[in-house]
Structure formats: C-alpha cells, structure tokens
N, CA and C atoms as an extended XYZ file, in Angstrom:
210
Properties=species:S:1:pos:R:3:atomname:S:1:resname:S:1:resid:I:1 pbc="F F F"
N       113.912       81.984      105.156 N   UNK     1
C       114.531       82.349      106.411 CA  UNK     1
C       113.485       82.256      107.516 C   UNK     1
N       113.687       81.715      108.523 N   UNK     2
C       112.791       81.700      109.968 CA  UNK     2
C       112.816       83.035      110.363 C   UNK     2
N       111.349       83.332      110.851 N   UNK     3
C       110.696       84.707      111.235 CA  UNK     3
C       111.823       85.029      112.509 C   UNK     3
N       112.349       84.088      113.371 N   UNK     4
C       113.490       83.985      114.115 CA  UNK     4
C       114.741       85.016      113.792 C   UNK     4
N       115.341       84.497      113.152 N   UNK     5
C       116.800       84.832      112.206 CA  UNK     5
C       116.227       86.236      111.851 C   UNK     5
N       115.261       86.218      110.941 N   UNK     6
C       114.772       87.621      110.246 CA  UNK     6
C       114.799       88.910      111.412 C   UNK     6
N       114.173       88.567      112.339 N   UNK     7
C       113.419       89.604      113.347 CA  UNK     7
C       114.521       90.319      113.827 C   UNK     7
N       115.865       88.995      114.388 N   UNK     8
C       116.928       89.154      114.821 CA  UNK     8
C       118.359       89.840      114.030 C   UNK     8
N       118.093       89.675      112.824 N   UNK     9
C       118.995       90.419      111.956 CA  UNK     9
C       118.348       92.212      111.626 C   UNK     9
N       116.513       92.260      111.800 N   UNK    10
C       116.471       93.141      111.744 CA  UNK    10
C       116.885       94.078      113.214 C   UNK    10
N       116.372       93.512      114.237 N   UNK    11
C       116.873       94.427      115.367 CA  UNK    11
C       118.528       94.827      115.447 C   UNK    11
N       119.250       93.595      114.848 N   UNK    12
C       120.857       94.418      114.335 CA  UNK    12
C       120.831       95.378      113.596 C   UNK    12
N       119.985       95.669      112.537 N   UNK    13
C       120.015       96.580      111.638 CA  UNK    13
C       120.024       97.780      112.277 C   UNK    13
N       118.585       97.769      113.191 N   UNK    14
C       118.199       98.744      113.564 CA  UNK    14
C       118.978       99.791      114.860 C   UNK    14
N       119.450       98.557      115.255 N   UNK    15
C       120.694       98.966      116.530 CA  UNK    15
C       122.014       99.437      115.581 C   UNK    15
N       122.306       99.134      114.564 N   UNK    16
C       123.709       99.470      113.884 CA  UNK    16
C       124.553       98.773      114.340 C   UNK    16
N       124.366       97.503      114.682 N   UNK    17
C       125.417       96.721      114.585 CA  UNK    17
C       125.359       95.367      113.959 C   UNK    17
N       125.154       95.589      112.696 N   UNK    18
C       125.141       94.544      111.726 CA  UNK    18
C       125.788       94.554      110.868 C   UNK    18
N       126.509       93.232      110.638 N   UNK    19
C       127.652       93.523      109.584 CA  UNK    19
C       127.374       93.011      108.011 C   UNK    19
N       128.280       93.020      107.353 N   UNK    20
C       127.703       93.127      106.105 CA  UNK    20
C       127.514       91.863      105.638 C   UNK    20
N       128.101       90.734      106.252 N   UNK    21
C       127.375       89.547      105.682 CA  UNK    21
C       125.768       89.368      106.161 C   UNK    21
N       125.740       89.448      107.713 N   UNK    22
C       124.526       89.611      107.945 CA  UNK    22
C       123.425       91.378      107.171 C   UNK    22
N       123.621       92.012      107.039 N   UNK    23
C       123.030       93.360      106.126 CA  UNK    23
C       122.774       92.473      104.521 C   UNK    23
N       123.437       91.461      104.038 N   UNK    24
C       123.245       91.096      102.365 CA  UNK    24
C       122.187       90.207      102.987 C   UNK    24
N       122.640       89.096      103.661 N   UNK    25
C       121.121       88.600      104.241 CA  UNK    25
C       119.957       89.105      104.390 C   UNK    25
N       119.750       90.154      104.785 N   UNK    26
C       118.537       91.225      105.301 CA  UNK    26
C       118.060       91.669      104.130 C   UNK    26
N       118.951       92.119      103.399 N   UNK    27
C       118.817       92.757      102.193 CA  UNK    27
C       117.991       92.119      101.260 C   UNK    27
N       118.962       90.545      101.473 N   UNK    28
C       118.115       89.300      100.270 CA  UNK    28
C       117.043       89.114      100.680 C   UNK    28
N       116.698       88.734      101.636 N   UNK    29
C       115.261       88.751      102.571 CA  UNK    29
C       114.120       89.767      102.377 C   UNK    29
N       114.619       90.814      102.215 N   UNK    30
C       113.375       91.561      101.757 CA  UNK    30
C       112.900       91.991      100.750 C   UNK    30
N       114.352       92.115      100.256 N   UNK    31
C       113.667       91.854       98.140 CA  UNK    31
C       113.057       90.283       97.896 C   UNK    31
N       113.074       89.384       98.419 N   UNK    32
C       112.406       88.177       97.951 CA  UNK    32
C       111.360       88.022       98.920 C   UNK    32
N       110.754       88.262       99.821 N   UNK    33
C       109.768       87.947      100.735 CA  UNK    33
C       108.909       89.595      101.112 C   UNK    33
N       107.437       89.467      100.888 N   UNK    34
C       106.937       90.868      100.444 CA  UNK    34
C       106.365       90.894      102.491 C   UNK    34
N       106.558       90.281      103.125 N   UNK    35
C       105.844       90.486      104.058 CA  UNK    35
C       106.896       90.322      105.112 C   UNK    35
N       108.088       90.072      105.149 N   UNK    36
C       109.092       90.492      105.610 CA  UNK    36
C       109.514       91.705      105.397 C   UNK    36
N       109.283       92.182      104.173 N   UNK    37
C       109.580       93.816      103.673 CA  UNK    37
C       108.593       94.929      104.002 C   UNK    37
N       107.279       94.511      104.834 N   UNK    38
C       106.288       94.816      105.006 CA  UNK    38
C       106.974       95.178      106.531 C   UNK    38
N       107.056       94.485      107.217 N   UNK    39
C       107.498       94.205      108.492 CA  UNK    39
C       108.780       94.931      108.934 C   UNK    39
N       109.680       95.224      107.658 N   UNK    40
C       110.768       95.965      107.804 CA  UNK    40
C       110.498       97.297      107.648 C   UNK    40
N       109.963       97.479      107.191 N   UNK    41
C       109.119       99.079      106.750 CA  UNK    41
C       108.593       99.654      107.915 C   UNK    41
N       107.466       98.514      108.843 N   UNK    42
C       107.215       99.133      109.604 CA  UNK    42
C       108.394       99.223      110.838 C   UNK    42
N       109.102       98.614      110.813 N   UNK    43
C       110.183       98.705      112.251 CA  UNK    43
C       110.850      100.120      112.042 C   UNK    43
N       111.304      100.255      110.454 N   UNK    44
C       112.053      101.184      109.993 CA  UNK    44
C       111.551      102.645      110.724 C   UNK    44
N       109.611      102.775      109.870 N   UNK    45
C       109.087      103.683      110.652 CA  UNK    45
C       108.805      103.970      111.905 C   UNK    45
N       109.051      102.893      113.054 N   UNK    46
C       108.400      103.281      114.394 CA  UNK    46
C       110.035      103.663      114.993 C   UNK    46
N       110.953      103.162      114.396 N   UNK    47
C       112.494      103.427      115.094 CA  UNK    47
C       112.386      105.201      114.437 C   UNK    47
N       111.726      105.434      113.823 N   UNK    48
C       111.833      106.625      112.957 CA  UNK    48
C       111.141      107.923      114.009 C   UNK    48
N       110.210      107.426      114.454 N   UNK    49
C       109.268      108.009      115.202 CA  UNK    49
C       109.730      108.170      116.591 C   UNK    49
N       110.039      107.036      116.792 N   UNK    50
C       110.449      106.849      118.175 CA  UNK    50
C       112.196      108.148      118.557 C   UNK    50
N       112.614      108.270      117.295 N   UNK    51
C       113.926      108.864      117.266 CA  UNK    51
C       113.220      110.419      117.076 C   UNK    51
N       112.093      110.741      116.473 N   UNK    52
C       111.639      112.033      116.537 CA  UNK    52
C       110.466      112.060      117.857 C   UNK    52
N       110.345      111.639      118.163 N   UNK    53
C       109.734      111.993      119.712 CA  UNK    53
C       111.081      112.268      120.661 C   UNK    53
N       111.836      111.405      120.826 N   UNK    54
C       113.219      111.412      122.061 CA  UNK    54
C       113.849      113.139      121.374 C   UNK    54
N       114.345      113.015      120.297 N   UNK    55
C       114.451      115.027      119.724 CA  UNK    55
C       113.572      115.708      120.313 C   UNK    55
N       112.644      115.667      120.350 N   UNK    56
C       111.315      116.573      120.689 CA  UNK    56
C       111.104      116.574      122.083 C   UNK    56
N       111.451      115.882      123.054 N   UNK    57
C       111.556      115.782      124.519 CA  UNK    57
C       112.779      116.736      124.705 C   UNK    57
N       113.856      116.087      123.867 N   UNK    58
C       115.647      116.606      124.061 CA  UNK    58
C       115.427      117.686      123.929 C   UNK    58
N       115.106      118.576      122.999 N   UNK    59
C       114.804      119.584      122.884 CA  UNK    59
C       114.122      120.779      124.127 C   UNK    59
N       112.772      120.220      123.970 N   UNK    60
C       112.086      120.921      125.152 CA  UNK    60
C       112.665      120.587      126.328 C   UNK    60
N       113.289      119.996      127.099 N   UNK    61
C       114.594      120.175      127.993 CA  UNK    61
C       115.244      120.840      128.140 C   UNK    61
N       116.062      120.862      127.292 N   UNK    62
C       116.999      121.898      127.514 CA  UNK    62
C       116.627      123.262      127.053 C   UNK    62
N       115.135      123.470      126.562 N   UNK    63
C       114.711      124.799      126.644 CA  UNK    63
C       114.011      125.093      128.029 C   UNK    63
N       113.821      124.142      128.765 N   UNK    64
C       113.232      124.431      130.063 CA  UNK    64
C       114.244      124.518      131.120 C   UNK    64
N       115.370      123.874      130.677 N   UNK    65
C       116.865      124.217      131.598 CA  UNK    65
C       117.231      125.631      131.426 C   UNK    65
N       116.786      126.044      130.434 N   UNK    66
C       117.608      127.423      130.374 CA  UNK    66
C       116.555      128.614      130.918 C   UNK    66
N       115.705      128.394      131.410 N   UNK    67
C       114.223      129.076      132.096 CA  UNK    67
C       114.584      128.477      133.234 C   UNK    67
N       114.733      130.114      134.282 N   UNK    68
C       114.239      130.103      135.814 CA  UNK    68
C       113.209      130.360      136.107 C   UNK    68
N       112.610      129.655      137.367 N   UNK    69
C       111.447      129.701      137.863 CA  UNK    69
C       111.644      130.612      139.148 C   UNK    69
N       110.439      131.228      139.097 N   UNK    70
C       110.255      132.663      140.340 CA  UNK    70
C       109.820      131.849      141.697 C   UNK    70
C-alpha cells in the first residue's frame, strides 16, 4: 500500500469515519507491514494524548466558571 492511501485511511480511522471496507484495509496493513503498525501506534497515542489534554483544559474551565472573582 502507498504511504499515501495508508496515512489517509489512518486519519479516517482516527476521525471515525471509516468504513469497514476501508477499516479491513487498515487492519490488513498493519498486521502485514511492521512500520506502518509502528506509525499507527504512534498516531493512536498522540490522538490519545491530545484527547487527555483537551479533558484537562475542559475540565479546569468549567471549574474556573463556577469561581467568582472579587
């Protein structure tokens, strides 16, 4: 598969809008290619991170909404 196609089926993944012919593709792709699966791992983790930082802002927000200032 071209690093193209790959990159692009993973950012569907990662957005949730990938369907399942394209998801068996992805799927096949990374059980047979170790550095595509390398690459998926890390997207997996920074979408991971990136989703626990935006909580951790969300959070302290709306604990600072609910605090008046003198």
């Amino acid at each position: 598969m071209k690093e193209s196609k790959f990159i692009e089926l993973l950012n569907l993944y990662i957005d949730q809008q990938i369907s399942p012919e394209e998801a068996a593709l992805l799927e096949e792709e990374i059980l047979h290619n170790p550095r595509h699966r390398r690459i998926y791992h890390q997207y997996c983790r920074m979408h991971r991170a990136c989703t626990l930082v935006f909580e951790n802002i969300r959070a302290q927000a709306e604990q600072g909404a609910g605090v008046e200032e003198v």
